[in-house]
N, C-alpha and C positions, 0 to 999 in steps of 0.2 A: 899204626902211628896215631895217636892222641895228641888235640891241637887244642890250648885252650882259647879259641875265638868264638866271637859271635856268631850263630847259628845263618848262614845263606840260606833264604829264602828258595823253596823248591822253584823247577822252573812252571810249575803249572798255579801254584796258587801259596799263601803263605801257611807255614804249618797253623796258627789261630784262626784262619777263615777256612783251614778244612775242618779243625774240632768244632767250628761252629757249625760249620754243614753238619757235621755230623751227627751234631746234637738235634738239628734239626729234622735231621732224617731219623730220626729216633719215631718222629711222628708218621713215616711212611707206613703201610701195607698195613693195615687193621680195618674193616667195617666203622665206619662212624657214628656215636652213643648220641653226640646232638648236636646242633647245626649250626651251633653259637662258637664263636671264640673260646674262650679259656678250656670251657666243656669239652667241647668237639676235639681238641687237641689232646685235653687230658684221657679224651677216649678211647685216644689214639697209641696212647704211650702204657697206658692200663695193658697187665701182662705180657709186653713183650721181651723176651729175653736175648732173641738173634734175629739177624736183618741182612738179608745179601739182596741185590741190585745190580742192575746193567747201568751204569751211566753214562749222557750224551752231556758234555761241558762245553759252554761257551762263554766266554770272558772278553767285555766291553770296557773299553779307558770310560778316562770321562766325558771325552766328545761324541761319546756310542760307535767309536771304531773299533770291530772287533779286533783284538790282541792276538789271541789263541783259541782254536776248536780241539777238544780231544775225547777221549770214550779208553773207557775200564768197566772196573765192576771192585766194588765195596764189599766188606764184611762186617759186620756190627755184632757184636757179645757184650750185653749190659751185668755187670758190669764195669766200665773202663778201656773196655779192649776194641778195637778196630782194625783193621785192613783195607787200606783205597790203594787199587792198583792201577796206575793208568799207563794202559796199551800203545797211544796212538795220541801226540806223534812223537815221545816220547817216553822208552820205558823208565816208570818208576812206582818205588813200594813205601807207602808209610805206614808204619805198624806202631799200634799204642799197647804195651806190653799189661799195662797196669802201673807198672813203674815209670815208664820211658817211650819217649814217643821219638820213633828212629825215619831218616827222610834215607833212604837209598836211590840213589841215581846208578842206573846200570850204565850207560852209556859213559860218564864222567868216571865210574868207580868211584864213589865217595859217598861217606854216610854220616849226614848231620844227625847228632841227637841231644836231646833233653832231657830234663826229669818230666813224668806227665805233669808232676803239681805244677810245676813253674807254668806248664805249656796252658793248663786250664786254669790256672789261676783268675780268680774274676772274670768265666767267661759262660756264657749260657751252655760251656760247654759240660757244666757241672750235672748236667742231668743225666751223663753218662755213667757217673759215678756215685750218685744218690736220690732218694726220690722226692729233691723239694715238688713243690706244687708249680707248674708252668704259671702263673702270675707272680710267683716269688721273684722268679727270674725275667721275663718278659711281661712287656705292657703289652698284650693280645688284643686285637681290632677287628670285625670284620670290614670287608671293603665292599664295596659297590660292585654285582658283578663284570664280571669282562669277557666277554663274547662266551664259550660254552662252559666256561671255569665257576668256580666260587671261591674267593677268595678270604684268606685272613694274614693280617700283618703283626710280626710279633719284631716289637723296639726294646733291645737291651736296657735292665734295668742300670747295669753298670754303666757309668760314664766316659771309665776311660777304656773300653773295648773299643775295637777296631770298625766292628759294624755299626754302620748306622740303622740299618731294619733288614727281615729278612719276610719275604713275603709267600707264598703256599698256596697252591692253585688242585684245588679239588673238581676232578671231572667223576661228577656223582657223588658217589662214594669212597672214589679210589684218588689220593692223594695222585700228583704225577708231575707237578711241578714246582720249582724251588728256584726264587730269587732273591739273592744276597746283594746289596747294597753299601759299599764299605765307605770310612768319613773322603776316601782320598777322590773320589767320584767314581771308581770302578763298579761294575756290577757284573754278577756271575751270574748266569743262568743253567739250570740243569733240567732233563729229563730221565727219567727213571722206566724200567723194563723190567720185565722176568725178574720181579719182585718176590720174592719167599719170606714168609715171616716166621719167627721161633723152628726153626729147621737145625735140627744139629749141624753144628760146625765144629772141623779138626780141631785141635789146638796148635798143632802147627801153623797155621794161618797167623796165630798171631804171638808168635818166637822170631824175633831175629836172630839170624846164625849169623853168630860172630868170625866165622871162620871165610865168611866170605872176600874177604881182602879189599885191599883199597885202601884211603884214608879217610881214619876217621874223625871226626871233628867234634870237637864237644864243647856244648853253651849251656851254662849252669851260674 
């Protein structure tokens, strides 16, 4: 069953603040080329083509009361393509096909989707899908460190996106942490595990089967 309404927001995070994580986890699991902003990052994203992760999510209002704790594991194939599954404390799949970025809730049975252009339209999420230069897209900063981290802050160039900055906490070498700050005052915080970079991955991972049932919902 096909509805044409607006796409409901998953219940863990909006489908635009996952393709922006996403984009930003593009910069996960590579050795770092140099210790600056814009560089450092572009060193990051230099040859990778797949990305899988354990992720620990936590998501604060804007008085820093936490919302929701939860944990899955992602898939990244640049590109265009992803898979973020999360386990815990509800199951659910969103898959970006190349065409369509689909939100499945197991629990509800229902499956919101989109077109991906619509979904990355004007979003830093474009670096999934081509390889502008990270300053194109983001104003890149580093920051002042913070206890064993190093940090660098990247501000959407775009005005009317969702996030206000997302920030990247490097212990050493190894990327491992990722904080997104959206205009409404939420902030997401993520940690990352059992990191693999450029690992083949199925392509099943990232097909939605249609046959699964339910209703579907579509915003276009």
């Amino acid at each position: 069953m096909t509805h044409a309404i607006p796409m409901r927001p998953p219940r863990h995070a909006s489908v635009l603040g996952l393709v922006l994580l996403l984009a930003a986890l593009a910069l996960v699991g590579a050795p770092a080329r140099a210790a600056d902003g814009a560089a450092r990052l572009d060193g990051y994203l230099d040859g990778l083509t797949t990305l899988q992760a354990d992720f620990h999510q936590v998501t604060f209002n804007s008085d820093r009361t936490q919302m929701l704790e939860s944990d899955g594991r992602l898939y990244l194939e640049r590109p265009g393509r992803f898979r973020w599954e999360y386990r815990t404390p509800f199951a659910q799949v969103i898959i970006a096909d190349g065409k369509r970025v689909y939100v499945h809730d197991l629990e509800l049975e229902q499956v919101y989707h989109r077109s991906q252009q619509a979904a990355l339209r004007g979003t830093p999420a474009l670096l999934l899908t081509q390889d502008e230069p990270i300053e194109d897209l983001f104003v890149v900063t580093p920051m002042e460190e913070g206890g064993e981290r190093d940090w660098v802050a990247l501000r959407p160039r775009d005005p009317d996106t969702e996030i206000e900055r997302i920030e990247i906490g490097f212990d050493g070498e190894q990327l491992d942490t990722l904080l997104m700050f959206d205009r409404f005052g939420q902030v997401t915080h993520l940690r990352f595990a059992d990191i693999r970079r450029n690992q083949p991955l199925e392509d099943d991972l990232f097909r939605f089967d249609h046959s699964t049932g339910g209703d579907f919902l579509e915003f276009d």
